[in-house]
KERO-5923 format. One record per residue (C-alpha): residue number from 0; residue in one letter; x, y, z. Coordinates in steps of 0.02 Angstrom, whole numbers, plus 32768, in hexadecimal, padded with zeros to 4 digits. Example, Ala and Ser with C-alpha at 12.3 -4.5 7.8 and 13.67 -1.06 7.14 Angstrom:
// residues 2
+-----+--------+------+-------+------+
| num | residu | east | north |   up |
+-----+--------+------+-------+------+
|   0 |      A | 8267 |  7F1F | 8186 |
|   1 |      S | 82AC |  7FCB | 8165 |
+-----+--------+------+-------+------+
This chain:
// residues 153
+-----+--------+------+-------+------+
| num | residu | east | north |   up |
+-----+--------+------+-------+------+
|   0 |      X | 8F62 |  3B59 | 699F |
|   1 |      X | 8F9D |  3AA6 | 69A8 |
|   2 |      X | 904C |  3A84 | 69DD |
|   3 |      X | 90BF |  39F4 | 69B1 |
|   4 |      X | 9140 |  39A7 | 6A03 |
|   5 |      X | 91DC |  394E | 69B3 |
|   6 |      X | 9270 |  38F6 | 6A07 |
|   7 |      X | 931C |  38AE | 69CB |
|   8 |      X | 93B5 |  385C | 6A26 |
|   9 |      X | 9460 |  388B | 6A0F |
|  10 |      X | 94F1 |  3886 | 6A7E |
|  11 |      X | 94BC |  3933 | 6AD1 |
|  12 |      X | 9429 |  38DA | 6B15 |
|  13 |      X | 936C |  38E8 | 6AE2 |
|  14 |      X | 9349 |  3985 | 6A72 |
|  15 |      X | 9285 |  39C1 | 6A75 |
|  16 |      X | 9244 |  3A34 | 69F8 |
|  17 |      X | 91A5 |  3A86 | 6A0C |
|  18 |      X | 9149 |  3AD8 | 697F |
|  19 |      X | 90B2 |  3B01 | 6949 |
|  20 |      X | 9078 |  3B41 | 6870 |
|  21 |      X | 90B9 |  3BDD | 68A9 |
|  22 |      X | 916A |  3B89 | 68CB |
|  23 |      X | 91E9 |  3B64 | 693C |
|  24 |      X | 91B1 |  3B89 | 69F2 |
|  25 |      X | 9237 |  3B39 | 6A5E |
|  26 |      X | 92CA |  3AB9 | 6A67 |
|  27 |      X | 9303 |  3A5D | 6B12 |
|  28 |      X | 937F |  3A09 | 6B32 |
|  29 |      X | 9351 |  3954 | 6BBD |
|  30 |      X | 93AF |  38DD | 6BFE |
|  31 |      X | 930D |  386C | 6C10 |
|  32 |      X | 92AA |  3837 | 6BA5 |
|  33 |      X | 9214 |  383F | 6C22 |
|  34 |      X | 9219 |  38FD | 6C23 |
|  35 |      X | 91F3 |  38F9 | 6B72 |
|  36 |      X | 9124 |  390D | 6B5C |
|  37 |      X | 90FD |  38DA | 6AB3 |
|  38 |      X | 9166 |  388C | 6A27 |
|  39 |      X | 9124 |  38B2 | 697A |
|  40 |      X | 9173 |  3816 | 6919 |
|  41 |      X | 9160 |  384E | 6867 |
|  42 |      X | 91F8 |  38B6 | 682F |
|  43 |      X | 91EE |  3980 | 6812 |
|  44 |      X | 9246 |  3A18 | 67D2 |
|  45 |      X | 9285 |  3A27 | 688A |
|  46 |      X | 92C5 |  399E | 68A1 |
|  47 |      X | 9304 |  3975 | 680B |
|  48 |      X | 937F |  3A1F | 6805 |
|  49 |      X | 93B7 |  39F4 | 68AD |
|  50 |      X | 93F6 |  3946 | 687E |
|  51 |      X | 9447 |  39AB | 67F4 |
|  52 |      X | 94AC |  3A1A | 6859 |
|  53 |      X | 94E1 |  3998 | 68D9 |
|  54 |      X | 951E |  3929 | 6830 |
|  55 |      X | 9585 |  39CA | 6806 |
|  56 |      X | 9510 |  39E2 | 676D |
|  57 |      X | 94AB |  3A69 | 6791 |
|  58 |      X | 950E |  3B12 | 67D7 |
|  59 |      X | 945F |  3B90 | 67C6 |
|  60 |      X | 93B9 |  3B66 | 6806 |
|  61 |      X | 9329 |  3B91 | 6786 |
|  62 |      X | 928C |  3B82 | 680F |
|  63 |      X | 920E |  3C02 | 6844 |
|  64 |      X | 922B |  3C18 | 6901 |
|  65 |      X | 91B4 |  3C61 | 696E |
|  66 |      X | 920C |  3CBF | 69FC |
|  67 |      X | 91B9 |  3D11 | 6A83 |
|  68 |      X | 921E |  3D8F | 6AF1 |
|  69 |      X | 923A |  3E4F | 6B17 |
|  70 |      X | 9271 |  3EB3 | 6A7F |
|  71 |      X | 9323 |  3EAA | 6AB4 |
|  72 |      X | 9328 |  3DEB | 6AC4 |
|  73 |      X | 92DB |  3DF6 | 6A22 |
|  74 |      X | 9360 |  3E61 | 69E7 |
|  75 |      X | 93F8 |  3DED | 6A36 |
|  76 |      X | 9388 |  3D5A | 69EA |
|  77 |      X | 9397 |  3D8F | 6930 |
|  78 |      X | 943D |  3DE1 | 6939 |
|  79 |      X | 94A6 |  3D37 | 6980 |
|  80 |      X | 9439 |  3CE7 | 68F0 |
|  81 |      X | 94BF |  3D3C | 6877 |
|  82 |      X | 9561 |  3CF9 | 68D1 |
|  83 |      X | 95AD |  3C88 | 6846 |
|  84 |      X | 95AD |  3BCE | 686F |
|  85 |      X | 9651 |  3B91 | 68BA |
|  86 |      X | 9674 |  3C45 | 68FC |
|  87 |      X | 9650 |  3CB5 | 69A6 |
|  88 |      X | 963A |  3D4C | 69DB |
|  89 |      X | 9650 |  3D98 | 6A81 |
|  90 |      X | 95BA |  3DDA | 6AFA |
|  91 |      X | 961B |  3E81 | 6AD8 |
|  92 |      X | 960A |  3E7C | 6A2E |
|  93 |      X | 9557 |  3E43 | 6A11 |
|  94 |      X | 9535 |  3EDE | 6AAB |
|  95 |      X | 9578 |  3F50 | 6A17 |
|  96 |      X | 953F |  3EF3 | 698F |
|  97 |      X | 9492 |  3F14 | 69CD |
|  98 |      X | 94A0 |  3FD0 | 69F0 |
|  99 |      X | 94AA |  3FBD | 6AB7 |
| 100 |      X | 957C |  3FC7 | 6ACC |
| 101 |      X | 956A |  3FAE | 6B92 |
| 102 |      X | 94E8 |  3F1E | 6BA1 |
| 103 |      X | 9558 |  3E92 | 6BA4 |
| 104 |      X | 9500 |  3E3B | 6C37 |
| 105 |      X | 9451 |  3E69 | 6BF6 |
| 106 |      X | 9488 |  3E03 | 6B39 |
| 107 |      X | 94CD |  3D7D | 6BCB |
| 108 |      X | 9407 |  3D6E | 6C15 |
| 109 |      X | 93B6 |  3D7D | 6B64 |
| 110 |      X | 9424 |  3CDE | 6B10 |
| 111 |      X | 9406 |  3C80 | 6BC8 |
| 112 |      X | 935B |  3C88 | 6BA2 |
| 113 |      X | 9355 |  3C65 | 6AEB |
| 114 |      X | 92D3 |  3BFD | 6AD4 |
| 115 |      X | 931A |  3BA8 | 6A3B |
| 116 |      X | 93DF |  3B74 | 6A6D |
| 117 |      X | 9442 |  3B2B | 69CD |
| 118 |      X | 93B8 |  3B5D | 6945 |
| 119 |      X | 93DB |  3C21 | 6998 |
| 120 |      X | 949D |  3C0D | 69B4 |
| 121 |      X | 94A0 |  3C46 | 6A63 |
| 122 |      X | 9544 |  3BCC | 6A6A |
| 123 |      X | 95B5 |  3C3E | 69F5 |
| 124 |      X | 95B6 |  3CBC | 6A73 |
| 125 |      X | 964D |  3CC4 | 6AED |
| 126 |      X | 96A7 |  3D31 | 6B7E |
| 127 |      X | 972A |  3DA9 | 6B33 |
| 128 |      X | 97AB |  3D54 | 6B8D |
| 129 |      X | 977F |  3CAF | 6B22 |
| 130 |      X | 9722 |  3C5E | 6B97 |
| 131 |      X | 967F |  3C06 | 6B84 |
| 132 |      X | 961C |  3C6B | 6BEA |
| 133 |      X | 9558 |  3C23 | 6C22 |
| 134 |      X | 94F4 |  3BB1 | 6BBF |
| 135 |      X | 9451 |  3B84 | 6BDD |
| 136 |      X | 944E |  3AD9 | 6BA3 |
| 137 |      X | 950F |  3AC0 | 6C19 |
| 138 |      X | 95C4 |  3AF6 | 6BD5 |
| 139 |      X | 95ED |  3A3F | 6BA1 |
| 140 |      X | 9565 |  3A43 | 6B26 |
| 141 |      X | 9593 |  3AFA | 6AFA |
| 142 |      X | 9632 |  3AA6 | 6AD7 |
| 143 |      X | 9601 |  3A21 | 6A66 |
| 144 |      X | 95B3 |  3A8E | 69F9 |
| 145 |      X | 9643 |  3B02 | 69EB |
| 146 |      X | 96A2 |  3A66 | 69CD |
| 147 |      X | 962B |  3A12 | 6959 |
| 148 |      X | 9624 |  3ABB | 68F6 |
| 149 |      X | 96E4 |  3ACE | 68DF |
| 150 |      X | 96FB |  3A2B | 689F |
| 151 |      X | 9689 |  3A3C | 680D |
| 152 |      X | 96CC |  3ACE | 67B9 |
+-----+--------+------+-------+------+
């Protein structure tokens, strides 16, 4: 299988996407743009939805994602995948939307390691109190795409 490597720059930073024919694989957020392995130059489904959504024009990603993880991550994964752009849900209520009312934390370790941040909206889910909660990518990015989401509806 041959994998491919795109990057973009936008005021988060550099975004990587990794992907193979079989899809999406991963997307990582950098700082540098030393980490980043491999730029493929010539423009792609992937990247060409992302620019979309961070223009505001594109609120659903239409990509086939490969995503590796235990059942439950898997579960958490394509569940959050349903939250409506511009909207959240609480770790509570993706625990219960999921069928497991009492795994709050466990839905908390499952979107940390979501191996696909934005394109799986890991960033719509909050504390119950309101609060951001974790994010894997750091809360001030969390909070630019809350932000960035809100202002486009």
């Amino acid at each position: 299988m041959k994998f491919y490597q795109s990057t973009i720059k936008n005021d988060l930073g550099f975004i990587t996407l990794t992907f193979s024919d079989e899809g999406l694989h991963t997307l990582n957020l950098n700082g540098n743009v030393e980490d980043v392995i491999f730029e493929l130059s010539k423009n792609n489904k992937y990247l060409t939805q992302l620019k979309e959504y961070y223009a505001g024009k594109r609120k659903t990603f239409d990509l086939p994602l490969v995503l590796v993880g235990t059942p439950f991550q898997r579960n958490v994964w394509e569940y959050i995948q349903h939250i409506p752009y511009g909207e959240t849900q609480t770790y509570n209520e993706v625990a219960q939307g999921i069928g497991h009312p009492n795994a709050q934390r466990a839905v908390g370790n499952a979107l940390h390691v979501n191996p696909i941040p934005i394109i799986v909206p890991c960033h719509r889910v909050i504390r119950s109190d309101g609060g951001l909660g974790g994010f894997g990518l750091g809360i001030d990015v969390k909070q630019k795409l809350l932000d960035l989401e809100r202002q486009q509806l």
